[in-house]
N, C-alpha and C positions, 0 to 999 in steps of 0.2 A: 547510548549515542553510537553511530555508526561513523566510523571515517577507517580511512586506510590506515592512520596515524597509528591506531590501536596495532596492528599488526608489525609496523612500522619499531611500534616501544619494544617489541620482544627481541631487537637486537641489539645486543651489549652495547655496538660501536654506532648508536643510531646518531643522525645527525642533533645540530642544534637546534633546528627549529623544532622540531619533534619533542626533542629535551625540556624546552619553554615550555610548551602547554603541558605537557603531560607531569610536568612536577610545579606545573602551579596551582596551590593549594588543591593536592588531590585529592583530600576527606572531602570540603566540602564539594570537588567537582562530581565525587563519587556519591555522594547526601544527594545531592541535584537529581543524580541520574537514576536512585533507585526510586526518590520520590516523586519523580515523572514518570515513570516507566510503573510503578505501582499502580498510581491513579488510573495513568492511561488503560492499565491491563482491567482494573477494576470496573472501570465505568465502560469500555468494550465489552466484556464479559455481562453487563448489565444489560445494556444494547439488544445482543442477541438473544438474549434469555427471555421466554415467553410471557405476557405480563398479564394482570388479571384483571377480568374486564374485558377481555380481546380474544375472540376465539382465534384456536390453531388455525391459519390458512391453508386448505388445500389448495397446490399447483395440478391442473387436470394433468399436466405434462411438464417433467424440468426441462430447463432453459439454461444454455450454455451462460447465458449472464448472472441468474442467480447464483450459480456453480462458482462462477468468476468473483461475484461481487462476498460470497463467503471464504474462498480462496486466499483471497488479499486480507480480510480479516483476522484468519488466522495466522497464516504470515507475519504479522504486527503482533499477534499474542506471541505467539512461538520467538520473534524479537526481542520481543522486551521482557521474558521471561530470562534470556540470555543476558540480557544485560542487569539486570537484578541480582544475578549468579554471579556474574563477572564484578560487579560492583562491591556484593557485598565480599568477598574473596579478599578483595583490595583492602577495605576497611578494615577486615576481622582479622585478617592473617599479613600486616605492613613488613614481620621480617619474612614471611615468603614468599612477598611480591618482590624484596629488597634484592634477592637471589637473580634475581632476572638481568641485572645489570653486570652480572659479575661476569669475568670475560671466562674463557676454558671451566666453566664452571662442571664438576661430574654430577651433580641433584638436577638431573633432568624434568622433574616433577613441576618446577617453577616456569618454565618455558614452554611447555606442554600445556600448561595451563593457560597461558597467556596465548600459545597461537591458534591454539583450539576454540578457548571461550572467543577472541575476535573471530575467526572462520564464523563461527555459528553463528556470530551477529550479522556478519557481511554477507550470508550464505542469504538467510531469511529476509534481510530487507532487500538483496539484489532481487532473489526470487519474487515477490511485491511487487517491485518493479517493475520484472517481467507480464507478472500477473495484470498490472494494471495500463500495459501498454496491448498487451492482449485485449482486454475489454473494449478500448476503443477500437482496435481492429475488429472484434465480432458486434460490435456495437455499427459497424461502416457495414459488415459484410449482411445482417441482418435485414438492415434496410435498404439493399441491394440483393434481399432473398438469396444469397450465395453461400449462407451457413446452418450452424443447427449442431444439436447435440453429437452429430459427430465429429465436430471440428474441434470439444473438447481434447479429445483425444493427442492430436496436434498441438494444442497451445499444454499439454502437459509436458508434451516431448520437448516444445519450445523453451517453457520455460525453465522447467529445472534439470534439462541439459546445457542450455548457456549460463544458466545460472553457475552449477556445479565447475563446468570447462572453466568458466572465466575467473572463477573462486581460485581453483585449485593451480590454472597457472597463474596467474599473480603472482598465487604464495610463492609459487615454485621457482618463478624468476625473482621473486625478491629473498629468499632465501639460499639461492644457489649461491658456492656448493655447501655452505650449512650456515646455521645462524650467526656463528662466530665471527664470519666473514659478510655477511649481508649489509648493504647502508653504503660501502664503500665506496660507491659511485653512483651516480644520476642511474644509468644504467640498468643498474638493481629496479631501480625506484621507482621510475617513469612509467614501464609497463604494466608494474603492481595497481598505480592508479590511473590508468587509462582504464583496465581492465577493472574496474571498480565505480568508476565513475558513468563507463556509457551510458549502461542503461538507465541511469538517474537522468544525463542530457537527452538521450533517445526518447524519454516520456515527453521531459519538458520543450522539445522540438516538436518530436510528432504528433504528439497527442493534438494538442490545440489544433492542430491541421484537420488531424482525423474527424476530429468532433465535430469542427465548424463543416465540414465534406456533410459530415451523417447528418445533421440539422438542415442541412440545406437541402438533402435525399427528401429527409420527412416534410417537409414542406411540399416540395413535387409531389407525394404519395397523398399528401390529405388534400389539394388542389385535385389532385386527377382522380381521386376517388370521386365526386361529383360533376368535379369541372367548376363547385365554386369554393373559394375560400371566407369560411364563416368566422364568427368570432372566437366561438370553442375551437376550432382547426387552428384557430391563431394563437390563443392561449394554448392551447394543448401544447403548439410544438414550441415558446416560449417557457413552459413549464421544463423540457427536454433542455433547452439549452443554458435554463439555470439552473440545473442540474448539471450538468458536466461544466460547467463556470464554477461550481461550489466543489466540485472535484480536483480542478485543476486548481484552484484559490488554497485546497489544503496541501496540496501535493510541494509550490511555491513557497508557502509559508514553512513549510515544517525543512526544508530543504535548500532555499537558498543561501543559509547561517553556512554550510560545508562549502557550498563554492566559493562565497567569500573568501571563509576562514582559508580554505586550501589555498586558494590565490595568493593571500596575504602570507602565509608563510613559504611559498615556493620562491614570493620576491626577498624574503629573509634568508633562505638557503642562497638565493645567489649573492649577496654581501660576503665579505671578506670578515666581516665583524657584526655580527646580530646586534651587539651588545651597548655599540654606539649610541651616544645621544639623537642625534638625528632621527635614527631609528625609533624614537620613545613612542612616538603616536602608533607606529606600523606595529608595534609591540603590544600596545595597550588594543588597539582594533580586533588583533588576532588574539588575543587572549578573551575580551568581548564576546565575539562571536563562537569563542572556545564551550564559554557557559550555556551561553544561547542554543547552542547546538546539543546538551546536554538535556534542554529542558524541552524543545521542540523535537527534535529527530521522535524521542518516546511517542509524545503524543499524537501523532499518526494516524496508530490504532482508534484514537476514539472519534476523533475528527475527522474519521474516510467516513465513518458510521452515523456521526449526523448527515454527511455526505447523502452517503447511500439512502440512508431509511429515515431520517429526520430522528427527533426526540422521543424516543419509545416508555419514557415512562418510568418510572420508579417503583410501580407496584410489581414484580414479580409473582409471577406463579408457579411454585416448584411442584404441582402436583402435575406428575404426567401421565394424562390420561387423554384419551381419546377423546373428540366433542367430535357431533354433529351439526355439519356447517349446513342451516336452514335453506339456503338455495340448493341444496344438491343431496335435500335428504330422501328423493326417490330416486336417485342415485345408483347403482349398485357395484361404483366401483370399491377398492379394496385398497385405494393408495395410501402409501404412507405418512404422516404427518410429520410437517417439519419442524424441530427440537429449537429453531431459531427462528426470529422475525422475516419471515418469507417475505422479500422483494414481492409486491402488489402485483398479481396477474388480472390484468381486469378481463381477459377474455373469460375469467370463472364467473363471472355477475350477470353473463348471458343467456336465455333461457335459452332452449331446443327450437323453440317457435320464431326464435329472434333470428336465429344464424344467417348467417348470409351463403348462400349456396353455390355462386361459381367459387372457383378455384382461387382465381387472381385475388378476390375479395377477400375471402380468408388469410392468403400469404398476408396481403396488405396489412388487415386486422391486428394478426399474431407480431409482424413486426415493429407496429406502434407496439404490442401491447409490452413484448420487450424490453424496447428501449425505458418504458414508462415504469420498469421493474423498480421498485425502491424505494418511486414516493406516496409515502403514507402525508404527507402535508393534510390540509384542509381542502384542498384543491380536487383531491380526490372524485368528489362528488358533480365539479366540473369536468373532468375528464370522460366518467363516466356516461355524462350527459350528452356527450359530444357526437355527433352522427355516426361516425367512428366505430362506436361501441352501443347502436341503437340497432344496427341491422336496418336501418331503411325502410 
């Protein structure tokens, strides 16, 4: 699970609200969190892995959205393998997490452990974040022809530069000038989670804007491709918009349990007494969402990935080997195969004879075919049919 709090427990003198959840029933909160964060990594790992039955796709060319849409994937692996680590730590070793409370303590080993393992968690899913407010930016800029594999480049800078800055001052301010002393005023606190929280509201602000922009882009682009709008043109870009609905719908779900839960304990920090009756429900809510957040934050990882790519299947094929993909076996390019469920390019299903020859046409083509990366549905075969991807 991902929250500031974690970072938060590594100070001897942390407040109370911080106190309440993080010592309510921590075995089984920490049982929660490896048996979420296990599955999720398991059945992600399942996702991307090649299945039999289905030949490797070749991309004629990558695309900064495939690039993106594996990105965030593993970001959610590399998460939740941290929290597995940090989980199981807690369970197996209760008197060397017990060390962490203790005030001047000289076994620096127990605190090191606890700011590091939260970093790594809050590192990876900010990074995600990032990753995933990226997408919708090149998902805008694609279909406004103003991007492309070099814009990659840029959204790496983007994002695990703000990622890393905003990681490391947090800590910095909520740690100055050393742990012993950290917690002891709002202060400290505030900016730790401002700087932790943006880019979760940044997605859940911008995004939806973004998307509903680029659906309304592809809609002009498949209108002005003929001048009419047919039913496949209609479906097509209805397909694009439950698609980033089923995005946004996991992104919600796995994430608003942390802003509740933060809320509810920031209005507990300002009481004079947590511990009052009055307070019972605000207690019990926050503890609620405490779980919740344990069991949803994990599963992320697998739930971007029906997202992304729908249900890929259970049969697995670990032999890795080359295939010869039937449209493109007089081919003679040399590209390399991808080791994972390649996002659908359907501009590869096009023959030599089909292409479409101006320039504008092509851009138009390659930027549906983009945005279309990821669905393997049934739908497929509609898409395909669509004038779009007929050449005229």
């Amino acid at each position: 699970m991902a929250s500031p709090r974690l970072e938060t427990y590594c100070c001897p003198n942390r407040d109370a609200a911080t106190q309440l959840v993080m010592n309510f029933q921590p075995e089984v909160f920490c049982g929660v969190c490896i048996g979420s964060a296990s599955v999720s990594l398991l059945l992600t790992i399942l996702q991307l892995l090649p299945k039999k039955g289905q030949s490797l796709r070749k991309m004629p060319k990558a695309s900064s959205s495939s690039t993106i849409l594996l990105l965030i994937s593993i970001c959610d692996i590399l998460g939740g393998l941290g929290m597995i680590f940090r989980s199981s730590v807690w369970l197996g070793f209760p008197g060397f997490i017990a060390n962490i409370s203790v005030v001047n303590n000289t076994d620096v080993w127990p605190s090191a452990f606890c700011v590091g393992s939260a970093m790594w968690i809050q590192l990876l899913y900010s990074a995600g974040f990032w990753w995933l407010f990226c997408y919708a930016v090149d998902s805008y800029l694609v279909v406004r022809r103003s991007a492309g594999l070099s814009t990659i480049v840029l959204y790496h800078m983007m994002t695990w530069g703000l990622a890393v800055m905003l990681c490391v001052e947090g800590i910095a301010l909520l740690y100055y000038p050393s742990l012993s002393s950290c917690e002891n005023g709002l202060e400290h606190a505030i900016p730790h989670y401002i700087t932790t929280y943006a880019p979760l509201l940044l997605v859940l602000v911008v995004n939806p804007i973004l998307f509903r922009r680029t659906v309304s882009a592809v809609a002009s682009l498949l209108k002005g491709r003929q001048g009419i709008y047919t039913e496949n043109e209609r479906r097509l870009g209805t397909e694009i918009q439950i698609r980033y609905f089923k995005i946004m719908l996991v992104f919600v779900i796995c994430w608003s349990s942390n802003i509740i839960n933060e809320s509810l304990l920031f209005y507990l920090e300002m009481q004079p007494d947590i511990n009052e009756m009055v307070l019972k429900n605000i207690r019990s809510a926050a503890l609620i969402t405490w779980i919740i957040m344990g069991v949803l934050n994990p599963m992320q990882g697998f739930l971007f990935t029906l997202a992304f790519y729908g249900w890929t299947g259970w049969r697995v094929d670990l032999k890795w080997r080359k295939r010869e993909i039937p449209w493109e076996s007089m081919s003679s390019s040399t590209a390399g195969e991808n080791a994972y469920p390649s996002p659908v390019n359907y501009q590869s299903n096009i023959h030599d004879s089909q292409k479409i020859s101006t320039t504008d046409s092509q851009q138009t083509d390659e930027a549906i075919s983009m945005l279309s990366e990821g669905n393997t549905s049934g739908d497929d075969r509609l898409i395909r049919s669509s004038p779009i991807y007929q050449g005229w």
